[in-house]
Structure formats: C-alpha cells, structure tokens
C-alpha positions in Angstrom: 12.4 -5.5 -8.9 8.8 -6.5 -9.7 6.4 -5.9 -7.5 2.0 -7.3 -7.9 -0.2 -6.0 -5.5 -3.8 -7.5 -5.0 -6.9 -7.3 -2.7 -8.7 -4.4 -3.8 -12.5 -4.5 -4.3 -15.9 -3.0 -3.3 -16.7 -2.8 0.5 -19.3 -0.8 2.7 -18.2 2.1 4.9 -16.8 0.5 7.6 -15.5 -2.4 6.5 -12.2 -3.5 5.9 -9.8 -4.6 3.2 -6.3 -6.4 2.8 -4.1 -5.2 -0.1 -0.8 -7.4 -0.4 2.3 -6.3 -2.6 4.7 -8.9 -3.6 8.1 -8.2 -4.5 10.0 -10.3 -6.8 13.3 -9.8 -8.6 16.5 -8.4 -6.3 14.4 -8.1 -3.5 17.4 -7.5 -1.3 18.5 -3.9 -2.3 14.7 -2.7 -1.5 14.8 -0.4 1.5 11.5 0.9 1.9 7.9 -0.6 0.7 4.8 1.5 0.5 1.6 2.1 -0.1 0.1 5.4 -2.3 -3.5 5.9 -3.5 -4.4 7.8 -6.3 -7.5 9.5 -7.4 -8.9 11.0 -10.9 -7.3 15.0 -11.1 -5.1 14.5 -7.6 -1.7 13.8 -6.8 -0.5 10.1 -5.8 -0.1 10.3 -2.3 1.6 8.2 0.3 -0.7 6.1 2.8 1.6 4.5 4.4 5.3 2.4 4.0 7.6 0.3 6.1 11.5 0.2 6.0 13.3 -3.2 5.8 14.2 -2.4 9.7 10.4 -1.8 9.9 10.2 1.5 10.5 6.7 2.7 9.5 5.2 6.2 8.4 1.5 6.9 7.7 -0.8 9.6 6.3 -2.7 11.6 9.2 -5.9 10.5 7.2 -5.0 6.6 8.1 -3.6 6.3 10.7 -5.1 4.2 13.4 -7.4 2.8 10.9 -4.7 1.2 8.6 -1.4 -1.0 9.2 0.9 -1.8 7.2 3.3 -4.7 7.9 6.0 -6.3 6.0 7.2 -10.3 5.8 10.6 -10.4 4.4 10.8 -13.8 4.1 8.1 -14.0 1.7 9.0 -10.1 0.3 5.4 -9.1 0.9 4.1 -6.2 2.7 0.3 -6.2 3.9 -1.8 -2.6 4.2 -4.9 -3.7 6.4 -7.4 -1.1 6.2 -9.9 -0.9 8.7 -13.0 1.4 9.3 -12.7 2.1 5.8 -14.7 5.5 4.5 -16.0 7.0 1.2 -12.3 9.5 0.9 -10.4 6.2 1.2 -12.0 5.3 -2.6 -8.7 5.4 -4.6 -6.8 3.0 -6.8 -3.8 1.6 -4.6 -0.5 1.0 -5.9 2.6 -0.3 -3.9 6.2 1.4 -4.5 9.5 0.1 -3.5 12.4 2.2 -3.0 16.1 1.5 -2.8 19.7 3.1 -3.4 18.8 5.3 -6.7 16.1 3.3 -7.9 12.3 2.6 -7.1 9.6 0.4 -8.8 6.1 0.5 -9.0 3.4 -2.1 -8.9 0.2 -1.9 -10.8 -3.3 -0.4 -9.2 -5.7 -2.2 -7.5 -8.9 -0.3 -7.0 -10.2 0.4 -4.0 -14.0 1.7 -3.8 -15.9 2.0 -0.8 -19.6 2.8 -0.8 -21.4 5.3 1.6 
C-alpha cells in the first residue's frame, strides 16, 4: 500500500483546509485510514481516522472543527479542517492500517498564522 496525501498550505486563523490521502496498491486489506500531525520535539499524534465500516475517532483538540471522511471507491479519505488555530500548525501525514501491517504517507505541512 501507497498512500500520497496533499492539500496542506498556509491559511489565517480561522480558515479552513482540505488534506486528501490517496491509497494505492492492495487497497483492499486496509482497515483503518488516519490522519496524525507532527510537530518539531513532540510525538506524532493521531487527529483523527475512519474504519473501512466508517467508524470514526478524533482528538479532543479537533473535534467539531475537523471531519474526516473516507470514499472507498476512489480509496481516498478527506480531513476537512475547519476554524483552524495557531496549535493546529503541524506537518500532516496519513497512516493506513491493516492485519499486521500499516503504511505511511509523506507530510504535508500545515501552518496556520495568528
């Protein structure tokens, strides 16, 4: 599994942003799709993720400003992040998880301005 996320960028507080994360490869043994964020001397933490029976889990710190949804068809999942705030600056990086395995895309950086 390959995954490619995209979308990240500069935005005022308060604004909004759409990362995608597309999945290619065997896309069919991927059970779970989410999103972490990761910034200089922390811990990668989980925002948010979505099962393949979309399920979906978020950090305290998100939720009701982000959602994260998932097309299977097109083996993308979306993060919208809305009312976006100075913490949220982080580089973004998708994860997919299945039976014994996982994958991880590459960063997009996210950097929101006060």
């Amino acid at each position: 599994v390959q995954l490619q996320a995209s979308g990240g960028g500069l935005v005022q507080a308060g604004g909004s942003l759409r990362l995608s994360c597309a999945a290619s490869g065997i896309t069919s043994r991927i059970n779970t799709i989410g999103w972490y964020r990761q910034v200089p001397g922390k811990q990668r933490e989980l925002v948010a993720a979505i099962s393949n029976g979309g399920s979906t889990n978020y950090a305290d710190s998100v939720k009701a400003r982000f959602t994260i949804s998932r097309d299977n068809a097109k083996n993308t999942v979306s993060l919208q992040m809305n009312s976006l705030k100075p913490d949220d600056t982080a580089v973004y990086y998708c994860n997919a998880r299945w039976f014994q395995g996982n994958a991880w895309g590459q960063g997009t950086l996210v950097t929101v301005s006060s």
